[in-house]
Each structure stands twice: as C-alpha cells, then as structure tokens.
C-alpha positions, 0 to 999 in steps of 0.5 A: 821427343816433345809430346807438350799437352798430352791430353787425351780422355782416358776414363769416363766420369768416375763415380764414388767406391761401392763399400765393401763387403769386408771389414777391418775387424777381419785384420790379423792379431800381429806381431811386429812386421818382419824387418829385413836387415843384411848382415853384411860386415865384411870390410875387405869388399873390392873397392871396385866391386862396390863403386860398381855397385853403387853407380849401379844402384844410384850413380854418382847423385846417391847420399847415403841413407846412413845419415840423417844430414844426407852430406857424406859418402859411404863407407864400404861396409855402409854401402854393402850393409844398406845395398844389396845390390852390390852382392848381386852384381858380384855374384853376377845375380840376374836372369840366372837366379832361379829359386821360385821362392817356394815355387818347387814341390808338388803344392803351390807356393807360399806367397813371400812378400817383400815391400817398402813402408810407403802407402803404394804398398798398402793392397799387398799388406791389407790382402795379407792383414784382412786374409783376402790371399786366405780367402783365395786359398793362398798361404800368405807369410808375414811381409817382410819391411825392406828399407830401400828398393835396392834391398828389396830387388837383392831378395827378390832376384835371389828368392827370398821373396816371391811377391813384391811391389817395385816402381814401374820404371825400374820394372823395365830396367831390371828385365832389359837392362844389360846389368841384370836382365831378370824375368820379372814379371809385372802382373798388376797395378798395385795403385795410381798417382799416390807420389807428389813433389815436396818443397821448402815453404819459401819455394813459389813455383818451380823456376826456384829450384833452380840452382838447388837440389831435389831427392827422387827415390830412384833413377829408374822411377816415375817421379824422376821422369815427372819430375825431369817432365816439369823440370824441361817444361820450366826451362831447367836442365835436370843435373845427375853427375854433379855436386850441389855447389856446381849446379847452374841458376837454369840447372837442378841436382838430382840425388837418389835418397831412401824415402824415409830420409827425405823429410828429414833432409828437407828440414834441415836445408840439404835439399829444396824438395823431393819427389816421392811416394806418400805418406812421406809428402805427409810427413813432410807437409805435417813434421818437416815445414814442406808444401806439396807444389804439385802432386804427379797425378795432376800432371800425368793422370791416375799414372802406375807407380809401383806395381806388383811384380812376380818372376816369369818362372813363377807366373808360368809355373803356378798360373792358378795360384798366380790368379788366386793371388790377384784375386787376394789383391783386387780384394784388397784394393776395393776395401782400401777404396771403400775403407780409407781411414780405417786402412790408415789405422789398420796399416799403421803403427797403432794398428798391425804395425805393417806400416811403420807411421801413424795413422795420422800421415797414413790417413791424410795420404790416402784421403787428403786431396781434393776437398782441400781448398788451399791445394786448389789455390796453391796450384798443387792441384790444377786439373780439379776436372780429372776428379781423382784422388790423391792416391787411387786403387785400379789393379790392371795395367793399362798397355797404353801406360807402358808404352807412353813410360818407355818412350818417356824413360828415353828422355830421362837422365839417369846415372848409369848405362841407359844405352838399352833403352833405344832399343826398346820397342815400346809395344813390344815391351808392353806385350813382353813385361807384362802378363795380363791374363791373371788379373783381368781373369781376376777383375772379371771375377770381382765384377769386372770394371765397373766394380772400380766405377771404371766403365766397360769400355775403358776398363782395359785400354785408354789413352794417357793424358799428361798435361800441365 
C-alpha cells in the first residue's frame, strides 16, 4: 500500500507545559536500581530449540549484544543467558501464563516494573522516583533494569513484572502472532517521538546508506518501520536475511542490536548508522562521531513508540488499581514536560541511578531539539511548523495511531513469520489491544487534555501525518 505525503493536521498549535505542582525534591533516597540478570549457564541447551529462539527474537540479522565489535555469532550459552525468550518458546510460555504478578489475594497488587535504560522509560521511573504511584495509593517495587527487550518480555510474560514499557509494534505481535499470543494489554502511552536515525559523519543524505548496514532495536518496532518508510521513499530495498559483504549499492542490511551496543558499533565502523530511542542518539552524537540525519518524529508526527503495557488479566481484575496507576503516570508525565533538566539529574547516574547515563545524554535527549540551529540546516528537522519536541509526554493512545501501524507493519520486512499480519483488521486491533477507560478516567482527572496543551477536541481522536 502506498500512502505518500500523509499529511493530515492531527493537533492545534500546542502551547507551552504548564509547571507542575511537583518538584524533584520529592525523588527517593535510592539504592542501585535492580538489575535483572539470567543465570542461564546450561550449555547442553537443544541447538534447535535455540536457533528457534533466536529467529524468533531477531531472525538471521541479529549480532550478538555480547560483543562490543558486533562481528560474531552466539554461543548457546550467550544466547540463552542474553534471550530470555528462548526459554519461553521451549516451555510454550504465552496465552497460557497466568501469574498476575501480585495480582492474587484479597488486596491490590504491587505495581512490578520492568524496563529498558532509555528516556521512553522515564514516566514509569519519575511516577516510582517522585511517588506519584504512592500518591495514588499504589505500592510501587523498585523497577527492575533489563537489558534488551527479549528479557524483559520473559519477565513479563512469566509474572516477574506486572508493569512495563515495550514498543508498540511488538505490542501487536505478542498478542496475534502465532509464536506467543499473549494477553497484553497496552493501557497508555508512555511517550511521543523520543527515537532518530543516526549515522556516520561522512553519511550526506540516505542514498549513502545504501550498500551498508543500519542497527534497529527490534523487527517488530516503529523505528524499523520508519526506518524501512525512508528507505522505500530513497528507492532502497530493506535486506533482513542477508550478510553485510551481500548487500547491493540499491540495498541496506538490517541487524537487530541492543540499544546500549549501538554507539558503540557506530564508532568502530561496523555499522553506517542505527535507528533507535534516546538518549543513545545522544550518545552517539556526544561519545561516538554520530549525526542525528533525521529524527522520526519529523517523519511520522508525535508517533507512540513505546507504551506502557499490562497483562489482560490484570486490567480485568484490578480496574481501580489499573486507573490509580495511571493516574501515578499522567503525574509523572506533566512533571517531565514541566521539568526536563531536572528529570535528566533526577533519572540519571548522578541522581537515583534509575537510568544508567549521565545527565548530560539524558538532558540533551529531552531537551535538545528545535532551538538547535544546525538540526534545521542538516535536515535532521524539516517540519520545524509541527513545533514539537524531540521527545514528547501525552499518555492516550490515539485509535487512529494503532490502525495506521498495522497497516504499515504489513509493508515492513521483519525475520520471522509475519504471515498474521494480514489477517489483522486494523480497527479491530485498535479496539481489541487497547484498553482505554483507565487512562482517560485518569487524564480527566489531572484536567483532561488541555493539561497537556492538547485542545478538547483533539484530545482523543486525531489523524496521523507521515510526511517526508
């Protein structure tokens, strides 16, 4: 399906964040954060059971996130130990995993959160930090750090977590795909735009990618299906089953490879550029030589990219305390807004620790965008008019959002069976993956939409602009 210059006007003129009433003062004495880690050291693992597993989780394009250099294979014992996955599709894990993680019992539950150390998960952590889930009568644990988003789907589907941010496209493939169907729930929006492509300096434009190879997070993610968006509209054919030395001059090769890797392997040549969430295109720009060559909230505007996601089971079960969690987070999102160098300190290493960086990625992630001139001349930014920010706070999930991603997922090459796919009615999906009543009974109660300078009337249906 060709769509070309989507343009449609989805929101009025936003004005600037109101402050909010809360302050950083209000964060936590922490310890470390928890750092989730499988002990997984079984080397006599069924080799078939674990290449499964890795097409699965990343198809034939994935590198190892063992190795800096980002050149080798893994081992049986790296890929079980960094993909949690596998032991998941072993034990046939899916629909059938019914722990609510503290869900059973005459109370509510605790609220388990597991996420990735990236900025898309800053509403979750400032909600636990700042106690805006206390303020709401919600028992929030100390967030558990995963490292990629394969561990962190083993420790939601199995309990372990209860709460958790995850791409929205992988949203739809782990409740339709044939290879888990879970009950996920997406409840909110953790955030908008927030993610860019970031490339080698002596990248111009993207015809010279062409012939090299570009890192994306995850197939089923919305920077690969950007990212395969610009790649068509250049005239390059995305390549997800091939090697780096086959690749065509009219051709790009995708590699699935954890965030944290990616500056990394930018730096040493192994890649001409990645396509991922902040504050690793800070990283890349500030530690590893990288250009931002175009930010996907430019191209697709104030798009979800990952959103916070609870099983079905839960949601049914504790509607009020799903609500109250909201609330937690529509909290947290107008402080960030309100706040945003002081979430970087309050996030960062040199604050809770929550987030891993410093407050110098972190604060340019959430606050270095449009007042940068050279972003304007480099063509990183080309709808300056959409007055956005490079990355944005709005907690409901917009109907028309969901539908416009599925029927983009279809055109999207991924490793794997994608096959499910086209049988997806995107209106169906929108209505059926999505639970909505919790957080707009949450939004109304911080004031509706106009506490997020959204008017009323584009506060919960709008229509998708993708332009180039």
């Amino acid at each position: 399906m060709t769509h070309g210059d989507d343009s449609h006007d989805s929101h009025d003129d936003h004005g600037r964040h109101r402050t909010h009433e809360h302050g950083a003062d209000r964060s936590r004495d922490h310890g470390r954060h928890r750092t989730h880690d499988h002990g997984a050291t079984d080397d006599d693992v069924d080799p078939g059971v674990a290449e499964s597993a890795r097409k699965l989780v990343g198809g034939a394009g994935w590198r190892n996130p063992s190795e800096t250099a980002r050149t080798s294979g893994l081992s049986r014992r790296e890929f079980m130990k960094e993909s949690g996955l596998a032991s998941l599709v072993a034990a046939g894990v899916g629909s059938t995993a019914g722990c609510l993680g503290g869900a059973e019992g005459d109370g509510p539950p605790t609220a388990e959160i597991g996420y990735l150390p990236i900025t898309d998960s800053a509403p979750l952590l400032t909600g636990y930090a700042n106690d805006y889930f206390a303020d709401h009568g919600v028992d929030a644990a100390e967030p558990t750090l995963f490292r990629g988003w394969s561990d962190l789907a083993e420790a939601f589907l199995s309990g372990e977590v209860n709460v958790a941010h995850f791409l929205m496209p992988m949203t739809v493939w782990m409740r339709y795909g044939d290879e888990l169907d879970a009950n996920v729930n997406v409840v909110a929006w953790d955030h908008t735009d927030g993610s860019a492509l970031t490339v080698r300096p002596e990248i111009g434009g993207w015809d010279d990618l062409g012939g090299g190879t570009v890192a994306v997070p995850f197939w089923y993610s919305i920077h690969n299906v950007i990212l395969q968006i610009g790649l068509r509209e250049h005239g390059l054919t995305p390549r997800t089953d091939s090697s780096a030395d086959e690749v065509a001059d009219d051709e790009v090769n995708l590699v699935v490879t954890p965030p944290p890797d990616m500056p990394a392997a930018l730096n040493n040549g192994s890649i001409e550029g990645y396509i991922v969430a902040e504050p690793f295109n800070a990283i890349g720009e500030l530690d590893a030589g990288g250009k931002i060559l175009r930010f996907t909230g430019d191209i697709w505007r104030e798009h979800a990219c990952c959103v916070v996601v609870m099983r079905e089971e839960l949601v049914e079960a504790h509607p009020e305390w799903t609500t109250d969690v909201m609330s937690g987070l529509v909290d947290a999102q107008q402080y960030l807004r309100a706040n945003r160098s002081e979430a970087a300190e309050l996030l960062s290493n040199e604050g809770t620790g929550l987030l891993p960086q410093g407050t110098k990625p972190i604060n340019r992630a959430l606050t270095h965008y449009a007042d940068h001139e050279p972003y304007l001349e480099s063509g990183a930014i080309r709808n300056e008019e959409w007055d956005t920010e490079r990355i944005g706070f709005y907690p409901y999930p917009y109907p028309s959002y969901t539908e416009e991603l599925v029927r983009r997922m279809r055109e999207t090459r991924v490793e794997g069976e994608d096959a499910f796919l086209d049988d997806l009615d995107p209106e169906t999906v929108a209505d059926d993956l999505v639970a909505y009543d919790p957080i707009r009974t949450a939004l109304e109660g911080a004031g509706g939409p106009p506490a997020f300078d959204v008017s009323e009337d584009d506060g919960y249906e709008r229509r998708e602009t993708i332009r180039f």
